[in-house]
C-alpha positions as CSV (number, residue, x, y, z in Angstrom):
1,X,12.3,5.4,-19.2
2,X,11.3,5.5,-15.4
3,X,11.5,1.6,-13.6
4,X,7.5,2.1,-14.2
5,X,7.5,2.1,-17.8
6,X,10.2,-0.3,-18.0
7,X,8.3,-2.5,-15.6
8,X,4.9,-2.0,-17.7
9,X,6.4,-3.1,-20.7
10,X,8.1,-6.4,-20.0
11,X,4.8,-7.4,-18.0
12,X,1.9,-9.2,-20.3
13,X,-0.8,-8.0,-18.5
14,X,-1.7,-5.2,-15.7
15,X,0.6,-4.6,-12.6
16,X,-0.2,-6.0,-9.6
17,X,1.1,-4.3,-6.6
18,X,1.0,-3.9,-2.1
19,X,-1.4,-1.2,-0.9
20,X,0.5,1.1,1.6
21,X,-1.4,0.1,5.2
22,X,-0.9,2.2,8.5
23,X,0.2,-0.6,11.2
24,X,-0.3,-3.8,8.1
25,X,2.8,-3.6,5.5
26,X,5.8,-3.1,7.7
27,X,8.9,-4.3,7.4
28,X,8.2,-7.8,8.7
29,X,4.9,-8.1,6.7
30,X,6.5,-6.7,3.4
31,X,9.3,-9.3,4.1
32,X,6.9,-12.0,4.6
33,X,5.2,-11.2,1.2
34,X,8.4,-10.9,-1.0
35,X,8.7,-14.6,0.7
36,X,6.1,-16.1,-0.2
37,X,4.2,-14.3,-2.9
38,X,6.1,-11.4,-4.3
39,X,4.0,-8.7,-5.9
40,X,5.2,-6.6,-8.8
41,X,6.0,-3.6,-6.8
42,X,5.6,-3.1,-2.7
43,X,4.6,-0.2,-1.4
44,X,5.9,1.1,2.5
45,X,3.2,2.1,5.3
46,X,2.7,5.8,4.7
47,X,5.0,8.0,7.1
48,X,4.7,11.6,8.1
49,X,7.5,13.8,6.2
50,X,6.8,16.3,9.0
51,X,7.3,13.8,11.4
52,X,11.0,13.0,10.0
53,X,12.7,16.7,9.7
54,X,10.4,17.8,12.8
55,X,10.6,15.5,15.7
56,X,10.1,12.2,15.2
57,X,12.8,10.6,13.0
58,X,14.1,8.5,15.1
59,X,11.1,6.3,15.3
60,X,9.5,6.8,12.0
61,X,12.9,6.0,9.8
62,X,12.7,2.5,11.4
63,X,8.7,2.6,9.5
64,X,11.4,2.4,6.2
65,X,13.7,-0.3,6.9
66,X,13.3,-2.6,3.8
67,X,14.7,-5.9,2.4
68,X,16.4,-6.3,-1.2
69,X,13.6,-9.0,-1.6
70,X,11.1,-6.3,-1.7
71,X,12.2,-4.5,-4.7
72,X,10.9,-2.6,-6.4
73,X,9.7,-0.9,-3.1
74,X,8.3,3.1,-2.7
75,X,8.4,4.4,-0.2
76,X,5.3,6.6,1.0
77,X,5.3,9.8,2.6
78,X,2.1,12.4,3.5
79,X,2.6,16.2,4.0
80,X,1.0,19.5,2.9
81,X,4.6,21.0,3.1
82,X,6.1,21.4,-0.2
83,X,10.0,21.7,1.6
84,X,9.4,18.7,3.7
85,X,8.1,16.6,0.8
86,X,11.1,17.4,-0.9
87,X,13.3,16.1,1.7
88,X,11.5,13.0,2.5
89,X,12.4,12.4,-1.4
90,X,16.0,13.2,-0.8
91,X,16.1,10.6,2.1
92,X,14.2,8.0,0.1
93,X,17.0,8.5,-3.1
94,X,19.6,8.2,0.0
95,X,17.8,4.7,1.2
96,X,17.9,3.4,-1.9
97,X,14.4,3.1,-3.3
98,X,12.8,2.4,-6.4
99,X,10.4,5.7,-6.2
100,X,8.3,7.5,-4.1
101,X,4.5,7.9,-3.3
102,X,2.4,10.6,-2.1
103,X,-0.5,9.6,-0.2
104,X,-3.5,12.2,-1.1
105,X,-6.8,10.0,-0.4
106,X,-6.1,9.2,3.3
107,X,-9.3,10.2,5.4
108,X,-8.3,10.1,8.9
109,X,-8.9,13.2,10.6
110,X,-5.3,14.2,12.3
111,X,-3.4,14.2,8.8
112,X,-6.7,15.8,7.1
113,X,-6.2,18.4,10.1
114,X,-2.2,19.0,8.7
115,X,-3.6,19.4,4.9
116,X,-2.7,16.0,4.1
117,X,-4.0,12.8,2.7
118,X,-7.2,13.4,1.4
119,X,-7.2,17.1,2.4
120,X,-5.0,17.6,-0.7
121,X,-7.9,17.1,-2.7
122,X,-9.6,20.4,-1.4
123,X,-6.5,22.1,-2.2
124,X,-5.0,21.5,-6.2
125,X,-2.5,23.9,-6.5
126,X,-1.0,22.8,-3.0
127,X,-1.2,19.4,-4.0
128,X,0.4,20.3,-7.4
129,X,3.6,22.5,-4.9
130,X,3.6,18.7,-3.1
131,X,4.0,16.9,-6.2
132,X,6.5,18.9,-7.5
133,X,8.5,19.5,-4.7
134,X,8.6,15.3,-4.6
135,X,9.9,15.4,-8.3
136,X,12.7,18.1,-7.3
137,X,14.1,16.5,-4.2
138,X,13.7,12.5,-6.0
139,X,17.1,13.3,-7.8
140,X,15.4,11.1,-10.7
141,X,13.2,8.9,-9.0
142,X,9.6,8.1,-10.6
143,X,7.1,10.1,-8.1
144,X,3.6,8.7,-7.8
145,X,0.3,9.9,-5.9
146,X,-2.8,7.5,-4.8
147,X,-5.7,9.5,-4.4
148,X,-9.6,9.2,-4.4
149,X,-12.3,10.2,-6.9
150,X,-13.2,13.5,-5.1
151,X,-13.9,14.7,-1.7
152,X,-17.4,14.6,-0.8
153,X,-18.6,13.9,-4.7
154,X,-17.0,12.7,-7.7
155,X,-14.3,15.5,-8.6
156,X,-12.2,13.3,-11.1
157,X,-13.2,15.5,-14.2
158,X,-11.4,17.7,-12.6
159,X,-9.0,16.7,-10.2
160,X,-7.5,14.2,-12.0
161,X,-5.9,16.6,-14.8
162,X,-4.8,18.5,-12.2
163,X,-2.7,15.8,-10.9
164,X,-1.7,14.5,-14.7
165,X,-0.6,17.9,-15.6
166,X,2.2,17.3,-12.3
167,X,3.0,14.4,-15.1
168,X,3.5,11.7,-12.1
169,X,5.0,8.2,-12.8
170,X,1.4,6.7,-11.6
171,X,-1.5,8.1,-10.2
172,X,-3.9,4.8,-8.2
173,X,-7.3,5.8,-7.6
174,X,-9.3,4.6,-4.9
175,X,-12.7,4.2,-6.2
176,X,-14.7,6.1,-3.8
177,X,-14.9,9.1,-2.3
178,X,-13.8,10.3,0.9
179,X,-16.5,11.0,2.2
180,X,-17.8,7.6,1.4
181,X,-14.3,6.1,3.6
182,X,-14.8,2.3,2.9
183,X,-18.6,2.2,3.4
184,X,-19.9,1.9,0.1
185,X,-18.6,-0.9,-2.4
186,X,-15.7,0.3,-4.6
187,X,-17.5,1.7,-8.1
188,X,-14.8,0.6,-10.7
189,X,-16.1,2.5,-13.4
190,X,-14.4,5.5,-12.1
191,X,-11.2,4.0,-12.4
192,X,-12.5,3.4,-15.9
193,X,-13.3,6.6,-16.3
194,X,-10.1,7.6,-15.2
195,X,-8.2,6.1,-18.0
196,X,-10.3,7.8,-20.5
197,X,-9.3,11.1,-19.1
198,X,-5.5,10.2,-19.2
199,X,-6.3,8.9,-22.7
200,X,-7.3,11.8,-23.8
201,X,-5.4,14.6,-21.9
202,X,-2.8,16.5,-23.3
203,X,0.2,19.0,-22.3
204,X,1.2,22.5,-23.1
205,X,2.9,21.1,-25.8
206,X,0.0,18.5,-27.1
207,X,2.4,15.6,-25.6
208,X,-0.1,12.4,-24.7
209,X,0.1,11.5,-20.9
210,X,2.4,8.9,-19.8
211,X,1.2,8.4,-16.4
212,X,0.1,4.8,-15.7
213,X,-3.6,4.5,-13.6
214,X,-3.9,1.8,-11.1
215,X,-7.3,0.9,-9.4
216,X,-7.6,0.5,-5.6
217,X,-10.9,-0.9,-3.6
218,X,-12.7,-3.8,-2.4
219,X,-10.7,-6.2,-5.1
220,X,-10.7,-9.9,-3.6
221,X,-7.9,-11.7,-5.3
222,X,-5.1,-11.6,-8.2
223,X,-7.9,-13.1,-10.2
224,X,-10.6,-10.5,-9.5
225,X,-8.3,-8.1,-10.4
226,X,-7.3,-9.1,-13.7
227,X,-10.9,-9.1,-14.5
228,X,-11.0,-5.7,-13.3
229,X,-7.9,-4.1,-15.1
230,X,-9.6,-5.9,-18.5
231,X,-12.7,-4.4,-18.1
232,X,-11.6,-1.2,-17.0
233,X,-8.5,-0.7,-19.4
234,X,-6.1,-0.1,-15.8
235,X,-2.4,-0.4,-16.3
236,X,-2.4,-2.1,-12.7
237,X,-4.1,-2.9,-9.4
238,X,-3.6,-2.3,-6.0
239,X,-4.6,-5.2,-3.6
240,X,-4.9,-4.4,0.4
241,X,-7.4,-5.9,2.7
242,X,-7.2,-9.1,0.6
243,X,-3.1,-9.5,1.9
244,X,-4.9,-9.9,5.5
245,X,-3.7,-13.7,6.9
246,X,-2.6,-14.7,3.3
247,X,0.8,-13.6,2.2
248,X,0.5,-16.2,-0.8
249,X,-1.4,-13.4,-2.2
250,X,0.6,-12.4,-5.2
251,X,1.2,-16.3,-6.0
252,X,-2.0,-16.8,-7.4
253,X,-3.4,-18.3,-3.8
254,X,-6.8,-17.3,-4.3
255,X,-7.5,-17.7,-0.3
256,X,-5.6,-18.9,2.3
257,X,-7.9,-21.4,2.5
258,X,-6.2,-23.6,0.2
259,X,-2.7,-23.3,1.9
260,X,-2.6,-25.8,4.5
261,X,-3.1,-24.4,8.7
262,X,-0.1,-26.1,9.6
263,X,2.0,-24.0,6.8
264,X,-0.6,-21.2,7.6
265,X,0.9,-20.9,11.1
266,X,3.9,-22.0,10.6
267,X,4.3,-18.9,8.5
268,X,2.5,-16.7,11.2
269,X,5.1,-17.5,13.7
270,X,8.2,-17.1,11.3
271,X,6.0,-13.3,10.9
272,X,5.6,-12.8,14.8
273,X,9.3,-13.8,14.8
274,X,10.3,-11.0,12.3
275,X,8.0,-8.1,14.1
276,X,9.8,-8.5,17.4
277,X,12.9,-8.7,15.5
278,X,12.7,-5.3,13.4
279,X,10.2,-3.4,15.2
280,X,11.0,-3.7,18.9
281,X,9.5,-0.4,19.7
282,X,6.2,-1.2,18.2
283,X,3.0,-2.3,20.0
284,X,2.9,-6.2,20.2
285,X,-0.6,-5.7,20.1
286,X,-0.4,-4.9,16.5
287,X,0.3,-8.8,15.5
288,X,-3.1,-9.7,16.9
289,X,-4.9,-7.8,14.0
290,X,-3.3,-10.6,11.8
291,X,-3.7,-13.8,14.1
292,X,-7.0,-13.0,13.6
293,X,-6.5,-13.8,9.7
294,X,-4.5,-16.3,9.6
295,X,-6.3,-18.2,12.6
296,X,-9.8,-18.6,11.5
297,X,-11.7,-21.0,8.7
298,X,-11.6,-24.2,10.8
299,X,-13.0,-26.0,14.1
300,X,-10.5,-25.5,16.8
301,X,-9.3,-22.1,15.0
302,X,-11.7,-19.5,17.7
303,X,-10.1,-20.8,21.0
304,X,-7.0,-21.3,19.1
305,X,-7.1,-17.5,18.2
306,X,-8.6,-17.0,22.1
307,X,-5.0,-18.2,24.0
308,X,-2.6,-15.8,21.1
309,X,-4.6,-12.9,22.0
310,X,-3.6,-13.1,25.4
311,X,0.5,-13.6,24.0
312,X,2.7,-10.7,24.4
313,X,6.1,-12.3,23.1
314,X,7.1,-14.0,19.6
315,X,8.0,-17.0,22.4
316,X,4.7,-17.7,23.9
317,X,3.0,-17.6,20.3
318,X,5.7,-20.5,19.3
319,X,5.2,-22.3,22.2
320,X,1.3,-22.1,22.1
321,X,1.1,-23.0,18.4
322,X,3.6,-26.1,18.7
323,X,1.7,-27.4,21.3
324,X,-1.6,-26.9,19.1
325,X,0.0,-29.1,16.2
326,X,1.4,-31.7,18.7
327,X,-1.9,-32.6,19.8
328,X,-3.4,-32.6,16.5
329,X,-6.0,-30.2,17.4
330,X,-7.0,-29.5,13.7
């Protein structure tokens, strides 16, 4: 019994779990989250297998620092190279984590260009090679995929027993296509339908699947998505956007409206504190996607959120916001 189905078990009720997000979940965010409202399994930002055995190791391994506070954690990898996915699932088994995920719904255009991401969908048997290749190098690990309903229609009929014939751990659909990116509201009775296929597929051998489903898209809170794994019959849900600005997430904070601002940036500067602190050689710039989160909601919060857009140092941001609550500009 894989961590999943040990997980699954003990758990009343669907999993709720981090979405992987390019530049969002990184070590300080994840470490942030397990803080103050732990989901029941984190996912890593996805990072290029290629990238680590070809060139660019020595920046991307830093993308899979983690925290014991995070576990269980997967780590994430994209390829359309069946030897480097296996070796990115040797490394994660020598990191330590809990399992590994293969991203196969991604749309942006350089990892489509490589094969990757949602390119895999074009592509079954390689994706299967990917899959597998994950499985042989994860010395035991559960391997998962999150993918999408299809490419430019709705493929899941299809595609989907492809990827439950690899027999992975979990398979989390996003519920739209790629074509559609994130411009069309998430249709949840595909992930519906995708339980029925799993329900009713069966192996070689007439063994029932075992692979859990998880739905991914436009879900608001941890209440929204109980609602949705109930009507839906999902073993879990996937939350992203909604972690923007409120890592009480997973707590049962329905918005970060109801923590108060001064905890809301208190906690924003102890997160600006972390990102300087574990990922030097990233972008600064990359914390103002999440002052814009956490600052807004209130008079004041606009030319509050004006002066950290100019910051470039975890110090400034401190100083600005101390001076913010000292003069009781709320």
């Amino acid at each position: 019994m894989n961590f999943w189905q040990k997980l699954k078990k003990e758990k009343e009720g669907p999993l709720m779990v981090l979405a992987p997000m390019a530049d969002v979940t990184d070590p300080a965010f994840r470490r942030i989250i397990a803080k103050y409202g732990k989901p029941d399994v984190t996912w890593t930002e996805f990072v290029s297998a290629d990238g680590l055995f070809l060139g660019g190791r020595e920046s991307l391994i830093k993308d899979l620092v983690f925290s014991e506070t995070e576990r269980p954690i997967i780590a994430q990898f994209f390829t359309a190279r069946p030897e480097m996915m296996r070796q990115a699932a040797e490394l994660a088994q020598e990191l330590g984590f809990d399992g590994i995920d293969i991203n196969m719904g991604c749309p942006d255009k350089s990892i489509e260009k490589q094969g990757a991401g949602a390119a895999h969908i074009k592509n079954p048997q390689g994706a299967l090679e990917v899959v597998r290749a994950a499985q042989e190098g994860s010395g035991g690990l559960p391997v998962s995929v999150k993918t999408r309903i299809g490419y430019n229609t709705n493929e899941l009929e299809t595609w989907l027993p492809t990827l439950l014939s690899a027999k992975p751990a979990v398979i989390t659909i996003h519920a739209r296509t790629r074509k559609e990116m994130s411009l069309v509201p998430a249709r949840w009775e595909h992930v519906k339908r995708s339980v029925e296929i799993r329900d009713a597929w069966h192996g070689e051998s007439g063994e029932k699947s075992e692979t859990l489903i998880f739905g991914n898209g436009d879900v608001l809170n941890t209440s929204h998505a109980q609602k949705l794994a109930v009507e839906t019959g999902a073993d879990g849900v996937m939350l992203g956007r909604a972690i923007f600005g409120n890592p009480w997430l997973f707590s049962g904070v329905e918005s970060n409206n109801t923590i108060s601002i001064s905890e809301r940036l208190r906690v924003m500067v102890e997160h600006t504190k972390l990102f300087e602190d574990l990922l030097p050689h990233k972008s600064f710039a990359i914390m103002k996607k999440h002052y814009k989160a956490y600052v807004n909601g209130w008079d004041g919060a606009k030319e509050l959120r004006m002066k950290l857009m100019e910051t470039k140092t975890a110090g400034e941001v401190d100083v600005i916001v101390k001076e913010y609550l000292k003069n009781g500009l709320l």
